[in-house]
DSSP file (Angstrom, degrees, kcal/mol; ACC not computed):
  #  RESIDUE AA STRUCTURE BP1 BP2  ACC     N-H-->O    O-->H-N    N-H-->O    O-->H-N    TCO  KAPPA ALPHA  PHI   PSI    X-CA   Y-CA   Z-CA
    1    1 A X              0   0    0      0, 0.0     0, 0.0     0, 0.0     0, 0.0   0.000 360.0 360.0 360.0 151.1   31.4    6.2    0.3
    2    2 A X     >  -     0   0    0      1,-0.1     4,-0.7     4,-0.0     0, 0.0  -0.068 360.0-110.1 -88.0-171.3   34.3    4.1    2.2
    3    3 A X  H  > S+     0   0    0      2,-0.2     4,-2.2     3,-0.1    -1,-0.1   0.737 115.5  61.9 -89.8 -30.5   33.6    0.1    2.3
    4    4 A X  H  > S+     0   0    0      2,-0.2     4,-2.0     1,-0.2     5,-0.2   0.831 108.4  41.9 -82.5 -42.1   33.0    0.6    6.4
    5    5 A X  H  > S+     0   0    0      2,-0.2     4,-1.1     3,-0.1     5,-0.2   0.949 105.9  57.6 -65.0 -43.4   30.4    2.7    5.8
    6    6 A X  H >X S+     0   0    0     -4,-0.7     4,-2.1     2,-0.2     3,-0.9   0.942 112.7  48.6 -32.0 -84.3   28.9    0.7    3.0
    7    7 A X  H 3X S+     0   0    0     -4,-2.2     4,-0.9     1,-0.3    -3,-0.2   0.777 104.5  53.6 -15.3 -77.7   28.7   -2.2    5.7
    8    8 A X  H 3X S+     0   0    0     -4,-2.0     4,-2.1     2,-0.2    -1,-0.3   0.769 110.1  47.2 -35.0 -30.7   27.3   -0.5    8.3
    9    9 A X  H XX S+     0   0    0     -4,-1.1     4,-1.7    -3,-0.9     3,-0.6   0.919 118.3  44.1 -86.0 -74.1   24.3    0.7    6.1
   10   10 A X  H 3X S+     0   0    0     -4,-2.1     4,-0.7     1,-0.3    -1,-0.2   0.641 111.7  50.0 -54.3  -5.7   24.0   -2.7    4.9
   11   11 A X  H 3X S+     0   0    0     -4,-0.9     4,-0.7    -5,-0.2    -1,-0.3   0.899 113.8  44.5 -87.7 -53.8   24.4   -4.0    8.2
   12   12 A X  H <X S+     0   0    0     -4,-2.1     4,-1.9    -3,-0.6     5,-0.3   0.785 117.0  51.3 -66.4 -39.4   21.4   -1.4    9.7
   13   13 A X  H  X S+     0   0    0     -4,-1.7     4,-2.3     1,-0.2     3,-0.3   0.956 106.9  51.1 -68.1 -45.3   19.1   -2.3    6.4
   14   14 A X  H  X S+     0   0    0     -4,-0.7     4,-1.8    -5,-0.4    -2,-0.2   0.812 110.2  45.5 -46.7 -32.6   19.6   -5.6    7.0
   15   15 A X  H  X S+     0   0    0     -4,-0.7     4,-0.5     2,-0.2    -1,-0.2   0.667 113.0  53.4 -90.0 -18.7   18.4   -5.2   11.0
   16   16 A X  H  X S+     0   0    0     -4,-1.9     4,-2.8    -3,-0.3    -2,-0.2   0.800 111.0  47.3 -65.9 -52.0   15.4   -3.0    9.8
   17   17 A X  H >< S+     0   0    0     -4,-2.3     3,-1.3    -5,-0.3     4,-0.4   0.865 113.8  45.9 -32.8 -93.2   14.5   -5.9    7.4
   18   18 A X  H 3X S+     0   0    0     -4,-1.8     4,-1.6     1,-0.2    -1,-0.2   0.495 114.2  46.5  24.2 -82.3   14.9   -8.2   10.0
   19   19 A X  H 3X S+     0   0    0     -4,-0.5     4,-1.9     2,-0.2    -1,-0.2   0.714 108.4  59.0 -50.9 -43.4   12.8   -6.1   12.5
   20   20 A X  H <X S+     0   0    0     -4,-2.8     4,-1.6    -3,-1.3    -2,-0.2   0.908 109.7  39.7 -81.0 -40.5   10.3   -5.7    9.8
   21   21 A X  H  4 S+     0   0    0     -4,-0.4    -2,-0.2    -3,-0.2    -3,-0.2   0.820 111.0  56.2 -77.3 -45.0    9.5   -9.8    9.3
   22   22 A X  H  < S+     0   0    0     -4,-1.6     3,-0.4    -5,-0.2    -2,-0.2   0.891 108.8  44.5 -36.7 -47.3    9.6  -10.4   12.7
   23   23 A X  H  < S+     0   0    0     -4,-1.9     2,-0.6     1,-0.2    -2,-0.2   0.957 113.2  63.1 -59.9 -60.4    6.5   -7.4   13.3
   24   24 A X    ><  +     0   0    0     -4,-1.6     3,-3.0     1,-0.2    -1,-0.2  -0.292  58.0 145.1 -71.3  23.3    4.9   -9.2   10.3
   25   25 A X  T 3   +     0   0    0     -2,-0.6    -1,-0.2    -3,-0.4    -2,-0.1   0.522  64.8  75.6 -32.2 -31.4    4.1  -12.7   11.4
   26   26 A X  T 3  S+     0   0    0     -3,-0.2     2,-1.1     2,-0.1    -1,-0.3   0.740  71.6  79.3 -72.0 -37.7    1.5  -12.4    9.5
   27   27 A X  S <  S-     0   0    0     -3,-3.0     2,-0.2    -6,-0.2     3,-0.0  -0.651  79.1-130.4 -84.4 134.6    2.8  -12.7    6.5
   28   28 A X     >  -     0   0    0     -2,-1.1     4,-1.0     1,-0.1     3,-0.5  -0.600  17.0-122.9 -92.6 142.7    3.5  -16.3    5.5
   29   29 A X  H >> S+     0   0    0      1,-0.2     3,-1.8    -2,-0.2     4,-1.5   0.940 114.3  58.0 -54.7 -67.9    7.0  -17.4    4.1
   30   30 A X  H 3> S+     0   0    0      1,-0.3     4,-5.0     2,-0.2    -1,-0.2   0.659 100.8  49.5 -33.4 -55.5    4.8  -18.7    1.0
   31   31 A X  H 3> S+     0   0    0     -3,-0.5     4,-2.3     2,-0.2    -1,-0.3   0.834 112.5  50.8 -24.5 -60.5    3.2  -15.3    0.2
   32   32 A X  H XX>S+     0   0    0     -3,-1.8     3,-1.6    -4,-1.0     4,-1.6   0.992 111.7  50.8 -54.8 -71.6    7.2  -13.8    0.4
   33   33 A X  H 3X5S+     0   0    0     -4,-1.5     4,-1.4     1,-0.2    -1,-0.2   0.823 111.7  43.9 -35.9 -52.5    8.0  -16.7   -2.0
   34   34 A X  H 3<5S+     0   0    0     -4,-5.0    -1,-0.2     1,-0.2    -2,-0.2   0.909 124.8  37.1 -54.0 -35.7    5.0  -15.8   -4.7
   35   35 A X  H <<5S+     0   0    0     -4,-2.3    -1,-0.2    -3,-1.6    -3,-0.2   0.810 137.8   4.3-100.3 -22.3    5.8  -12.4   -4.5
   36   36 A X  H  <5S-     0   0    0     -4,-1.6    -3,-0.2     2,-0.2    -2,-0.1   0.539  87.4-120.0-115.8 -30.0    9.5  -11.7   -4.2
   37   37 A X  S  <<S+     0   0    0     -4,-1.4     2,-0.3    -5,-0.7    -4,-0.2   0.541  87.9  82.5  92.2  16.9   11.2  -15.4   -4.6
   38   38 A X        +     0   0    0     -6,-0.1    -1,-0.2    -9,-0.1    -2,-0.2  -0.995  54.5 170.5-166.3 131.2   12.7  -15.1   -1.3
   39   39 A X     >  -     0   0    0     -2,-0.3     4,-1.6    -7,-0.2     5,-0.2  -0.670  55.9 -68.9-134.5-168.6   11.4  -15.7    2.4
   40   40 A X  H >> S+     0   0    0      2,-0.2     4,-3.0    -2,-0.2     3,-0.6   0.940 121.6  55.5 -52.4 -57.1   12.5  -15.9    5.6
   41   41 A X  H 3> S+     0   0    0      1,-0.3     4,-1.8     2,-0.2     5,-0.2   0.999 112.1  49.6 -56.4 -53.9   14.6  -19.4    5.4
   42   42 A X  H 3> S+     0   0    0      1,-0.2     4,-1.5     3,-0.2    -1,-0.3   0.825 102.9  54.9 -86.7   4.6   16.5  -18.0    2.6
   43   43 A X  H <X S+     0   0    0     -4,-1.6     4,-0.6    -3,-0.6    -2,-0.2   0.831 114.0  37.3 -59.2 -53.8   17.1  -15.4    4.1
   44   44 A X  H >X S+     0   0    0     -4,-3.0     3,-3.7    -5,-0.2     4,-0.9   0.988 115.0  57.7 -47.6 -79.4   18.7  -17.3    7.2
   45   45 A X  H >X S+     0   0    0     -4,-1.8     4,-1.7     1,-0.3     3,-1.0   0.731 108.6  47.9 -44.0 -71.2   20.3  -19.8    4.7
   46   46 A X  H 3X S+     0   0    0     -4,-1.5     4,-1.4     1,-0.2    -1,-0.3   0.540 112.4  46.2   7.3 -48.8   21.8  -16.6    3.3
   47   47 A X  H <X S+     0   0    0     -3,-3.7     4,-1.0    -4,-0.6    -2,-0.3   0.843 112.4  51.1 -93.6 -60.4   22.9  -15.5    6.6
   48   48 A X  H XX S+     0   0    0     -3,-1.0     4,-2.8    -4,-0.9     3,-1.0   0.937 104.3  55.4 -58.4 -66.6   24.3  -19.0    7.4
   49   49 A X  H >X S+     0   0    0     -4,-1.7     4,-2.5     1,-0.3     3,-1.1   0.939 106.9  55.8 -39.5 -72.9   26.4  -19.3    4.1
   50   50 A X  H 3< S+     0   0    0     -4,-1.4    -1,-0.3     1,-0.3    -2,-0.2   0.740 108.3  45.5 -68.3  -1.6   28.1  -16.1    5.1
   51   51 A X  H X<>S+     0   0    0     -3,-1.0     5,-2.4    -4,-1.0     3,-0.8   0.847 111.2  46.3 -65.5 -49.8   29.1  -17.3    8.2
   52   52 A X  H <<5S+     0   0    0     -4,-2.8     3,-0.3    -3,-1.1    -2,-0.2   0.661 105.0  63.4 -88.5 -10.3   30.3  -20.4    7.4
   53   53 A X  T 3<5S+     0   0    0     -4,-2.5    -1,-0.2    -5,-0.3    -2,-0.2   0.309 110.8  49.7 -82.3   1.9   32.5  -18.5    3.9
   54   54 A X  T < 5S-     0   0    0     -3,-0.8    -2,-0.2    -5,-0.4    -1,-0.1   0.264 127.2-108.4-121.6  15.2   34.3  -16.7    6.9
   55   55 A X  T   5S+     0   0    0     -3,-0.3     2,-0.7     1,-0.2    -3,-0.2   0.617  74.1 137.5  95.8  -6.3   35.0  -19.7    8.9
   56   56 A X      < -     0   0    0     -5,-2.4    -1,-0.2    -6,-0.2    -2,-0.2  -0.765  55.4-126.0-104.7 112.3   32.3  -19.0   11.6
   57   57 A X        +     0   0    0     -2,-0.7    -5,-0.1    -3,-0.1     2,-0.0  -0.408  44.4 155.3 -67.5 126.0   30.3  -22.3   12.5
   58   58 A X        -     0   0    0    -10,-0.0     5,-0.2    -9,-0.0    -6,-0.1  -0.535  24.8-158.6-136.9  96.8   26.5  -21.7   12.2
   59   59 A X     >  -     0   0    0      1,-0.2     4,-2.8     3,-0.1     3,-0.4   0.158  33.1-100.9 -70.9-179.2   24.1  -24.3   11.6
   60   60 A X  T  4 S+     0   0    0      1,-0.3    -1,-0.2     2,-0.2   -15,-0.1   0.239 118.2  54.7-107.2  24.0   20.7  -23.6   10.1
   61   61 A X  T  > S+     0   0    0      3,-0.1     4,-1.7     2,-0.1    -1,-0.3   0.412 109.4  49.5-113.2  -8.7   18.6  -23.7   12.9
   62   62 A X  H  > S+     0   0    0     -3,-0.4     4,-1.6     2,-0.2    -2,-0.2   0.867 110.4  50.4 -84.6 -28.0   21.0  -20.9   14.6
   63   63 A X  H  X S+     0   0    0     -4,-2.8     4,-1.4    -5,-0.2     5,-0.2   0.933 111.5  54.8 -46.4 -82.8   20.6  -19.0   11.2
   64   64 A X  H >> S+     0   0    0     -5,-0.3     4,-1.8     1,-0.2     3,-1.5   0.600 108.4  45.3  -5.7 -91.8   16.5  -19.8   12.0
   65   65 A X  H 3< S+     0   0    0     -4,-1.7     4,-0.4     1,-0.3     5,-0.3   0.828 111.0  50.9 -48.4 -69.8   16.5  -18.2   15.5
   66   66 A X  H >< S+     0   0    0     -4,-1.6     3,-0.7    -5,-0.2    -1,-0.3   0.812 117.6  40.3 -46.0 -38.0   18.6  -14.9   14.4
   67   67 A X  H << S+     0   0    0     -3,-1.5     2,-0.9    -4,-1.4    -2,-0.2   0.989 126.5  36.4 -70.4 -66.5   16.1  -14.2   11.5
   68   68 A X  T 3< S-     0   0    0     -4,-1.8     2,-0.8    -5,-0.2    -1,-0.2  -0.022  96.6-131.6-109.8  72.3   13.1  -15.2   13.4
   69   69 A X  S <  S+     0   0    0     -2,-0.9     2,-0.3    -3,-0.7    -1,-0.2   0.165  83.7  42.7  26.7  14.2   13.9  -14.0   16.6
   70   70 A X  S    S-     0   0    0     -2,-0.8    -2,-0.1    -5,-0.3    -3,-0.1  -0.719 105.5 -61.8-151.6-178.6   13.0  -17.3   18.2
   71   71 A X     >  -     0   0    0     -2,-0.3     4,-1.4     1,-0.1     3,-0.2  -0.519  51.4-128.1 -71.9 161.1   13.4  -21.2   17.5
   72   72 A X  T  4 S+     0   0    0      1,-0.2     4,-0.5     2,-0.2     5,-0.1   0.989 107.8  67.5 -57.4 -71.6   11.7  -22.0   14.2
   73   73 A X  T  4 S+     0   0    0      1,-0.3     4,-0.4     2,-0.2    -1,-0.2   0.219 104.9  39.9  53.9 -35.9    9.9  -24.4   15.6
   74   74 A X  T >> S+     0   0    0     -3,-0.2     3,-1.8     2,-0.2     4,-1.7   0.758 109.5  60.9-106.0 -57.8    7.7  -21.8   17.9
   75   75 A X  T 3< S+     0   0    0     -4,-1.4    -2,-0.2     1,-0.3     5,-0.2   0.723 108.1  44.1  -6.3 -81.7    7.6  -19.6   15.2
   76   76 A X  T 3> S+     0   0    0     -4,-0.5     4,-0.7     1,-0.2     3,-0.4   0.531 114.2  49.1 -22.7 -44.5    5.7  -22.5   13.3
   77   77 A X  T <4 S+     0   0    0     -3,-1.8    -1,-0.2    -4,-0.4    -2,-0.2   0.937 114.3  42.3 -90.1 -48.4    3.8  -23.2   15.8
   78   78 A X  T  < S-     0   0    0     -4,-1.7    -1,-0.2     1,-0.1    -2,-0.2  -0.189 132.5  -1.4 -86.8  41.0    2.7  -19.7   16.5
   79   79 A X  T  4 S+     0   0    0     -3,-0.4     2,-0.5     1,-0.3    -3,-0.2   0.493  86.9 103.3 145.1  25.6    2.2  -18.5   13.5
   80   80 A X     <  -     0   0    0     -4,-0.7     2,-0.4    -5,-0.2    -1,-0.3  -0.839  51.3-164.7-100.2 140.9    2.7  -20.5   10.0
   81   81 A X        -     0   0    0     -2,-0.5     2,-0.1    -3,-0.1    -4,-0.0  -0.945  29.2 -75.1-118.3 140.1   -0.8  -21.5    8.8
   82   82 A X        -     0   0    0     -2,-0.4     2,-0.5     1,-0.1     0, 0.0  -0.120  50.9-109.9 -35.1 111.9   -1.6  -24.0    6.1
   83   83 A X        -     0   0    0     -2,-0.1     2,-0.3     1,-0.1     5,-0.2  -0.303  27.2-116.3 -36.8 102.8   -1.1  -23.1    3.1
   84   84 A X    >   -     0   0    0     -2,-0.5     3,-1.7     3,-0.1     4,-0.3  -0.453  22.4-119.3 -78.6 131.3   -4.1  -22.5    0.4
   85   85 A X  T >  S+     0   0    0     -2,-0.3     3,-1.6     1,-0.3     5,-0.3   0.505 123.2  44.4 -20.2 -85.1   -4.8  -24.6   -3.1
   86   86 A X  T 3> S+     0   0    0      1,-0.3     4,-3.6     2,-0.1    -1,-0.3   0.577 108.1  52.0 -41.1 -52.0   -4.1  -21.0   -4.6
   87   87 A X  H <> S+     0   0    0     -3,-1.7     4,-2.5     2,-0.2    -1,-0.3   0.868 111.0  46.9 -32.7 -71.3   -1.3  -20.3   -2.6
   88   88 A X  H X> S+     0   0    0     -3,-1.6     4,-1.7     1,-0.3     3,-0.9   0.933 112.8  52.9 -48.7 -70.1    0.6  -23.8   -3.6
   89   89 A X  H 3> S+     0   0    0      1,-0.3     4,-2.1    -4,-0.3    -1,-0.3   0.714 102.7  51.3 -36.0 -43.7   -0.2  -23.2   -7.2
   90   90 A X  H 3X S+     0   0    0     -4,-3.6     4,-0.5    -5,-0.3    -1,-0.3   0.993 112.5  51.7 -64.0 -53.4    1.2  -19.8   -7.3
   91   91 A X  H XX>S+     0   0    0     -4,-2.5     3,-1.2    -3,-0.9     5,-1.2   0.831 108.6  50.1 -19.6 -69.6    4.5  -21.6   -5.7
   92   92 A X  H ><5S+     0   0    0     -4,-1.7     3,-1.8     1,-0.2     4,-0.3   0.961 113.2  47.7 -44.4 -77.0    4.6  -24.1   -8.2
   93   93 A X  H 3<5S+     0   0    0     -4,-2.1    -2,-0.2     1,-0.3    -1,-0.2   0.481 104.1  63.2 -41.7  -7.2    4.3  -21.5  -11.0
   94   94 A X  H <<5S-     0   0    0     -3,-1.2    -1,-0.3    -4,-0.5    -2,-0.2   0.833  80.2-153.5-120.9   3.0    6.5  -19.7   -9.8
   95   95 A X  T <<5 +     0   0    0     -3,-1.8     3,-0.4    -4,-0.8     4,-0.1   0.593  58.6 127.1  88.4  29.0    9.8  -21.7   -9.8
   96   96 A X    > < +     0   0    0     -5,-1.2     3,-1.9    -4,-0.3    -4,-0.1   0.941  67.6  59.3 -78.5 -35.3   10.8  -19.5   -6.8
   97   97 A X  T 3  S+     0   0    0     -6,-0.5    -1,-0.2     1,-0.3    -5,-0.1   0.597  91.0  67.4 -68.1  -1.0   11.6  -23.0   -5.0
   98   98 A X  T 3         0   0    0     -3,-0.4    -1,-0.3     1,-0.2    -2,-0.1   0.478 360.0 360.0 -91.4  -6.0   14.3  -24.1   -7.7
   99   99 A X    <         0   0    0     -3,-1.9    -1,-0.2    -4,-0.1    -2,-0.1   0.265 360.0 360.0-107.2 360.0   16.9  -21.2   -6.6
């Protein structure tokens, strides 16, 4: 497979992904962390870094909006919930916040 194709695919998985956390509000960035290590915000933060290794100014609430299709900030409001005792504990344990 060429490298332009490589991209694309990775470009299209990446926009299903995307697509796919956006539908899934429901799941809370904590949850992602306990279970994979990885949420939405690093995913942006991600997103952001390569933008700014190619020279292309994006600050990390315009990373925010592209991942969740909105300001953060309504996101939050419409649909982060508190976090539960288990929930933190699994966090803690799970040293996902130290990467």
């Amino acid at each position: 497979m060429d490298s332009k194709t490589e991209t694309e695919l990775q470009a299209a998985a990446f926009r299903r992904l995307v697509g796919h956390l956006r539908e899934r509000s429901d799941v809370q960035n904590i949850d992602l962390m306990n279970l994979a290590g990885f949420c939405r915000n690093c995913l942006s933060r991600w997103y952001q870094e390569a933008a700014n290794e190619r020279g292309l100014p994006l600050d990390k609430e315009g990373a925010r909006e592209i991942v969740y299709g909105m300001p953060y900030e309504e996101w939050r409001a419409k649909h982060q919930t508190e976090a539960s005792a288990e929930q933190k504990v699994a966090f803690a344990k799970s040293g996902a916040h130290e990467s």
